[in-house]
MIKOL-897641 format. One record per residue (C-alpha): x, y, z; residue number from 1. Coordinates in nm, 4 decimals, always signed. Each point is the difference from the previous one (the first is absolute). Last residue first. Example, Ala and Ser with C-alpha at 12.3 -4.5 7.8 and 13.67 -1.06 7.14 Angstrom:
2
+----------+----------+----------+-----+
|       xx |       yy |       zz |  nr |
+----------+----------+----------+-----+
|  +1.3670 |  -0.1060 |  +0.7140 |   2 |
|  -0.1370 |  -0.3440 |  +0.0660 |   1 |
+----------+----------+----------+-----+
//
This chain:
73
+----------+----------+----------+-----+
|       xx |       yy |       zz |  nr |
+----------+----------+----------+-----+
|  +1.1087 |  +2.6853 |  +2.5612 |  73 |
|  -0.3884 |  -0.0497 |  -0.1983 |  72 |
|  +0.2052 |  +0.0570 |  -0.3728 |  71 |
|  +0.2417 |  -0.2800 |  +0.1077 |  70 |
|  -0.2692 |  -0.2063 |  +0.1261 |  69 |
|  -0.1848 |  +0.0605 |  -0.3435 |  68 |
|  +0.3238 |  -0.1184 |  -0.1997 |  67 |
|  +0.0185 |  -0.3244 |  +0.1860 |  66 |
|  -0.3551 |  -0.1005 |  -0.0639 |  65 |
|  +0.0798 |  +0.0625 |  -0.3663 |  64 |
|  +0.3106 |  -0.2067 |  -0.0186 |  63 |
|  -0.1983 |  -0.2611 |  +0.2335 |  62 |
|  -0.3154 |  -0.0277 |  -0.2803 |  61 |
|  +0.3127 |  +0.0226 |  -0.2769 |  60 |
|  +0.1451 |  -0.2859 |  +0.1480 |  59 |
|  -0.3103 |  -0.1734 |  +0.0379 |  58 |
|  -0.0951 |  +0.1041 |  -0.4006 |  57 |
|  +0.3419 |  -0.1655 |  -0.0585 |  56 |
|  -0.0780 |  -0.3403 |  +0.1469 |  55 |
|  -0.2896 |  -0.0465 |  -0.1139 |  54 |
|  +0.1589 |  +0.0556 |  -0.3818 |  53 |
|  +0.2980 |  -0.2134 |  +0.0633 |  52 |
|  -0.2437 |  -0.2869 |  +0.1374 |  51 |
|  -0.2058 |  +0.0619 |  -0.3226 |  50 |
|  -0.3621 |  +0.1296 |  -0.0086 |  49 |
|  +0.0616 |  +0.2764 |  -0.2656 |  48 |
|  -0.3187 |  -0.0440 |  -0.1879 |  47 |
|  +0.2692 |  -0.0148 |  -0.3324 |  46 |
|  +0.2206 |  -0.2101 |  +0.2180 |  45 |
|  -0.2245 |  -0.2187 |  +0.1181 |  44 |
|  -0.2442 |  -0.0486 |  -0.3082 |  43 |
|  +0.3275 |  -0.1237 |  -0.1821 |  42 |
|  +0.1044 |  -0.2590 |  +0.2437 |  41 |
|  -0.3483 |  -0.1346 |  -0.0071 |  40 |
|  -0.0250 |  +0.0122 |  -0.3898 |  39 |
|  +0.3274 |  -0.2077 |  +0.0386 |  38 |
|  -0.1191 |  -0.2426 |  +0.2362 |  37 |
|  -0.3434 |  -0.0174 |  -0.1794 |  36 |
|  +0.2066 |  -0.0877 |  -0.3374 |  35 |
|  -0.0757 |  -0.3797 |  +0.0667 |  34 |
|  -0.3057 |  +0.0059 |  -0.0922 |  33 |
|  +0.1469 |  -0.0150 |  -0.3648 |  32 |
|  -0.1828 |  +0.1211 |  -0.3684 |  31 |
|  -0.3163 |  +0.1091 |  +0.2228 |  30 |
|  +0.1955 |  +0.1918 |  +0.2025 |  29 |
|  +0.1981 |  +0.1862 |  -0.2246 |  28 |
|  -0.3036 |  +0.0858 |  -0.2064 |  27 |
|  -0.1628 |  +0.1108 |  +0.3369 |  26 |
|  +0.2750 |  +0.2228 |  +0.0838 |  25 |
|  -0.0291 |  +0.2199 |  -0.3051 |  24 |
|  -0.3076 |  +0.1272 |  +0.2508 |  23 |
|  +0.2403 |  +0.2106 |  +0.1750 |  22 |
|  -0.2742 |  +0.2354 |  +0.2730 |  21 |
|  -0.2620 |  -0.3277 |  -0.0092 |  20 |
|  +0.2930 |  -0.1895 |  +0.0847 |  19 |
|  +0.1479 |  +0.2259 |  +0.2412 |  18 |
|  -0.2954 |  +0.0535 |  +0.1798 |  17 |
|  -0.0548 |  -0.3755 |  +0.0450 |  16 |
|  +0.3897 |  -0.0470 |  +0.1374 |  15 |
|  -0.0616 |  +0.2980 |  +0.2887 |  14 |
|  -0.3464 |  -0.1874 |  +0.0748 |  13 |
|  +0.1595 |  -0.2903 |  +0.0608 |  12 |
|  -0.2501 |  -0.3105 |  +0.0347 |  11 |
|  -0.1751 |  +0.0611 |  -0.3949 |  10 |
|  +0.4015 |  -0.0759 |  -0.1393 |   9 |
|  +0.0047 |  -0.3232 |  +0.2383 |   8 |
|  -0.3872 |  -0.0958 |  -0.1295 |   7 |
|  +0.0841 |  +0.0944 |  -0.3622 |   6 |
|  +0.3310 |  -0.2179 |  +0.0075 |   5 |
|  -0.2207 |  -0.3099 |  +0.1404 |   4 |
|  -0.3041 |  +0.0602 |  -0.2520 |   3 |
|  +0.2707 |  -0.0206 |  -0.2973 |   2 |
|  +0.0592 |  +0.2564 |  -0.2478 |   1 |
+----------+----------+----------+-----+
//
């Protein structure tokens, strides 16, 4: 693996994790740098840091905030 794609893995803590956590990863990355993008995309949705995902813990955060105010009235 190359010192530039260890350096960007090593610089996102989430994306180091998740390498150490799915080591078949490092066979794919070795064979083609490229696959960061996709090992990115991956570690997002099983970490659940997507947009969708941000937004719906919000949504839930004002769901629940909404149900206490109704229990305080």
């Amino acid at each position: 693996m190359s010192i530039d794609l260890q350096m960007q893995i090593r610089s996102n803590p989430n994306l180091y994790r998740y390498l150490r956590e799915y080591s078949y990863w490092y066979k794919k990355l070795n064979r083609n740098p490229l696959a960061i993008k996709e090992m990115e995309k991956e570690m997002k949705q099983r970490y659940k840091l997507t947009m969708e995902d941000k937004v719906n813990q919000i949504s839930q955060g004002i769901e629940m905030i909404r149900t206490l105010i109704d229990v305080i009235r």
